[in-house]
C-alpha positions in Angstrom: 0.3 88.3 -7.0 4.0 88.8 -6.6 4.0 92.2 -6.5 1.7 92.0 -3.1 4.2 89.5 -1.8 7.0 91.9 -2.3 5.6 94.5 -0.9 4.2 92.6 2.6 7.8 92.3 3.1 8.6 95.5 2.2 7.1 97.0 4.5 7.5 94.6 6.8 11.1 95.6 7.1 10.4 98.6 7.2 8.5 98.5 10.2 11.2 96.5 12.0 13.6 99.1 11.2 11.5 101.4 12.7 11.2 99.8 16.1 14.1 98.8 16.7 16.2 101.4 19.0 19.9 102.5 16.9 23.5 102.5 18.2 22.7 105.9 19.7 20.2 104.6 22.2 22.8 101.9 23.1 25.5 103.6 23.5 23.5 106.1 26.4 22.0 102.9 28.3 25.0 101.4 28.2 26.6 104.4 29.9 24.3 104.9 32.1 23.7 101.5 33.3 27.6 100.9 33.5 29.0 104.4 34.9 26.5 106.5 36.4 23.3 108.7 35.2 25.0 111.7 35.0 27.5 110.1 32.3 24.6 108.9 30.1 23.1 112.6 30.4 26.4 113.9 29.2 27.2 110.8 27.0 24.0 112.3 24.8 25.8 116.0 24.8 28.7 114.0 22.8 26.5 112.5 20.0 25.7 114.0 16.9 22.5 115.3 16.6 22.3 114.3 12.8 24.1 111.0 11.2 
């Protein structure tokens, strides 16, 4: 039975990381709340596409 209890949370984390939004996402709203749209449209020209 401790195998099953390993995995629940397993993949419980998992699934967590997957919903929660990454430090790309935050950096654009926090643009474009703080400076204008335009600057969080061109904020996301200025990320990587791939970490």
């Amino acid at each position: 039975m401790e195998y099953i209890d390993s995995l629940a949370l397993l993949v419980s984390v998992y699934i967590v990381s997957l919903v929660s939004p990454g430090p790309n996402f935050i950096i654009v709203t926090n643009t474009s709340m703080t400076v204008s749209r335009a600057a969080g449209s061109l904020r996301v020209s200025d990320l990587p596409s791939h970490p």
